[in-house]
C-alpha positions as a printed Julia matrix, in Angstrom:
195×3 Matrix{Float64}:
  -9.28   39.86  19.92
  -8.74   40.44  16.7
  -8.44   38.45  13.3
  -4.29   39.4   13.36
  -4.12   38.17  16.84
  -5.81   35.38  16.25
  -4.41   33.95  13.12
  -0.99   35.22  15.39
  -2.21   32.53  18.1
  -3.23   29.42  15.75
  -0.05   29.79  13.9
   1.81   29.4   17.16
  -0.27   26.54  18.92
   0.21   24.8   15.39
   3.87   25.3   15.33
   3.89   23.92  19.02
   2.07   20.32  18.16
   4.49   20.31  15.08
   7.25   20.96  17.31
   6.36   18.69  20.15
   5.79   15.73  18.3
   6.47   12.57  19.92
   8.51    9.35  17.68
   6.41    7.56  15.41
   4.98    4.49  16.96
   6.16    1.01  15.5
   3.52   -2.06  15.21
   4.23   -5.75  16.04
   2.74   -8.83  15.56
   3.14  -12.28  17.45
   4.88  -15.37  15.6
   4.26  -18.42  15.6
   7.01  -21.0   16.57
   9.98  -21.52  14.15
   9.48  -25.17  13.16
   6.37  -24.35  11.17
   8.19  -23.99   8.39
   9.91  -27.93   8.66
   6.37  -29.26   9.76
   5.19  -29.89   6.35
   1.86  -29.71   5.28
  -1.07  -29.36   7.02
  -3.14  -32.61   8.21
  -5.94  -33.06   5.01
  -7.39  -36.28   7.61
  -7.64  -36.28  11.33
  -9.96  -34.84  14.21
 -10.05  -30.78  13.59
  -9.56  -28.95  16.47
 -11.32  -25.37  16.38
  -9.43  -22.79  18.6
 -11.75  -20.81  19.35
 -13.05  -18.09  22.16
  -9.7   -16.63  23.08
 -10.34  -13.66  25.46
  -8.27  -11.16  27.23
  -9.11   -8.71  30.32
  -9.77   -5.23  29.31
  -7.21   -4.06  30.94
  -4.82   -5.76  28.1
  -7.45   -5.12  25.06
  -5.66   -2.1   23.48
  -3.87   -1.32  20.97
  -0.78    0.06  22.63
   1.73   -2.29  24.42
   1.1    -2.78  27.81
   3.69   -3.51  31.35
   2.41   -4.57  34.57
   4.02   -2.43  37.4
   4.32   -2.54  40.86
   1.31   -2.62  43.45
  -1.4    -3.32  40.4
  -0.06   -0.16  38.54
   0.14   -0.71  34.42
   2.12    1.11  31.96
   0.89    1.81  28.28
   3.69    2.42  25.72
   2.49    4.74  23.21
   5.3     4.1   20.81
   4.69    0.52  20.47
   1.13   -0.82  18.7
  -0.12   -4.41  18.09
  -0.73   -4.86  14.53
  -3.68   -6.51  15.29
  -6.12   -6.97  18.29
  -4.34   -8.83  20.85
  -6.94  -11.25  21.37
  -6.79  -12.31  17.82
  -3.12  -12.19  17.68
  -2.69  -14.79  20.49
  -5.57  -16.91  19.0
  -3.77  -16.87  15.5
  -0.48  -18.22  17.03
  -1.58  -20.56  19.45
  -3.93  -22.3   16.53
  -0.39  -22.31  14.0
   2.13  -22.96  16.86
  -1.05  -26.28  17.76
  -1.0   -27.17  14.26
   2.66  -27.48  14.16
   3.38  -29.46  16.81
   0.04  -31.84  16.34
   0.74  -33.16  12.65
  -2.39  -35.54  13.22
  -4.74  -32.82  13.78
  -6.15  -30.47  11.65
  -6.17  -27.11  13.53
  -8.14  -23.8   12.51
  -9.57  -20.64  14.09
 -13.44  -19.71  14.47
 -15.02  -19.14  12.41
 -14.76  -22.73  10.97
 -16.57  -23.04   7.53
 -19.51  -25.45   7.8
 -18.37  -27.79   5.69
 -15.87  -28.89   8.23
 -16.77  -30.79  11.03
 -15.11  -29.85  14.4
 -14.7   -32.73  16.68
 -12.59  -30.71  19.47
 -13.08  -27.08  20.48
 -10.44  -25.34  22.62
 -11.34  -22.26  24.59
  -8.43  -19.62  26.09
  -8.81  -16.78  28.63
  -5.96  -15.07  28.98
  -5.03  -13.58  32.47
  -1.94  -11.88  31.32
   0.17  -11.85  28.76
   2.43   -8.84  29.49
   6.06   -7.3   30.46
   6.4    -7.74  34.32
   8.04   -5.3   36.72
  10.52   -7.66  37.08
  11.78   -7.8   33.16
  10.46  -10.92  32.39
   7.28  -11.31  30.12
   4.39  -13.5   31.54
   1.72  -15.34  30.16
  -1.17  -16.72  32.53
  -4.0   -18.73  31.03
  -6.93  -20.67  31.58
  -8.04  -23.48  29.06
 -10.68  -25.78  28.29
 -11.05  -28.44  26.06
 -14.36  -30.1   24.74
 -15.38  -32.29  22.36
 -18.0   -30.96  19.98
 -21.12  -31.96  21.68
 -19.88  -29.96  24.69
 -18.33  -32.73  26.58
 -15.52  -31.78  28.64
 -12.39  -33.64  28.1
  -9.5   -31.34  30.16
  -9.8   -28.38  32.02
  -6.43  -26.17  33.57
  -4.56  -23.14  34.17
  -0.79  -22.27  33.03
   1.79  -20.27  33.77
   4.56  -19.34  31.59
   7.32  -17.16  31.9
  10.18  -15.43  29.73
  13.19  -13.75  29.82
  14.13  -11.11  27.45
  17.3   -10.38  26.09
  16.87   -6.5   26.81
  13.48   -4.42  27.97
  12.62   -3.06  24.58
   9.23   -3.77  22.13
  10.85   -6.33  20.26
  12.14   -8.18  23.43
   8.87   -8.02  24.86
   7.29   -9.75  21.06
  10.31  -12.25  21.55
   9.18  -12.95  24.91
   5.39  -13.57  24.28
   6.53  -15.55  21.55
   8.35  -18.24  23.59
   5.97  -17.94  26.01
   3.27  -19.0   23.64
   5.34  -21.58  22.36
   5.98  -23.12  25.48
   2.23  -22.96  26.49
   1.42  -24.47  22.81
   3.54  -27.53  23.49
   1.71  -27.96  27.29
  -1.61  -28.05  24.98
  -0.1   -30.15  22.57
   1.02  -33.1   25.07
  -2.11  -32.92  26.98
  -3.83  -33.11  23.51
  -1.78  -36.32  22.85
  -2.16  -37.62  26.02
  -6.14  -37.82  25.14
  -5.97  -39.74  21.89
């Protein structure tokens, strides 16, 4: 070939990725419930509670948004990102939506800074935590609590469900976050059960 030919077929597979581009991809985050904001300051005294090891299956681990479809099948939506690893996102909004609703405890993520003592540790794997092929968003989750020596003090599995106003990325966000918030405030009684 030569150089004219080419620099003829570069130009044109260049002008084809600039014409082919696909929309811009927009990036979410979780939040955490709405009465953070009239729960007042956070506990200085109480037991701290460390939320901590919050896992997710691989399958969810990504950056892109993800749907469960029929017969096992997922979907990855390329035009809507997490903001943050999804593991950590959940972890972050479980420990603020716990913190809101427990104004006796103190609540933080790992790491905790040695100078605090934790005297409860809650662990998280997530099952799911998706858009279902049905609409609605689920969240599936196992959970253990222990007290800092390792002692366990509640062990279970939940199950919570959402529906969406429409089948959109923001939807799905508003989804997870009720979700959350419901599975928060299952924590949160079981929590206050134990004291």
């Amino acid at each position: 070939m030569t150089r004219q030919a080419l620099a003829l077929a570069a130009t044109l597979a260049l002008g084809g990725c600039a014409l082919g581009r696909s929309p811009a991809a927009t990036t979410w985050v979780l939040d955490p419930l709405a009465v953070q904001a009239a729960a007042g300051p956070a506990a200085e005294a109480g037991p701290l509670l460390a939320v901590e090891r919050v896992a997710v299956p691989d399958w969810l681990d990504r950056p892109q948004f993800v749907a469960r479809g029929a017969s096992g099948a997922i979907a990855i939506d390329e035009r809507a990102r997490w903001g943050e690893p999804v593991a950590r996102g959940l972890q972050r909004v479980l420990a603020e939506n716990l913190a809101a609703l427990l104004p006796g405890h103190r609540v933080a993520t790992t790491p905790v800074p040695p100078r605090h003592e934790v005297d409860l540790r809650l662990a998280v794997t997530f099952l799911d935590a998706s858009r279902q092929p049905d609409g609605s968003v689920r969240l599936e989750a196992r959970w253990e609590l222990t007290q800092a020596d390792g002692t366990l003090l509640a062990r279970d599995r939940a199950t919570k469900s959402a529906r969406p106003a429409g089948p959109g990325a923001r939807d799905t966000v508003a989804g997870l976050n009720e979700a959350l918030a419901s599975f928060a405030s299952d924590l949160a009684r079981a929590l206050e059960q134990r004291r």
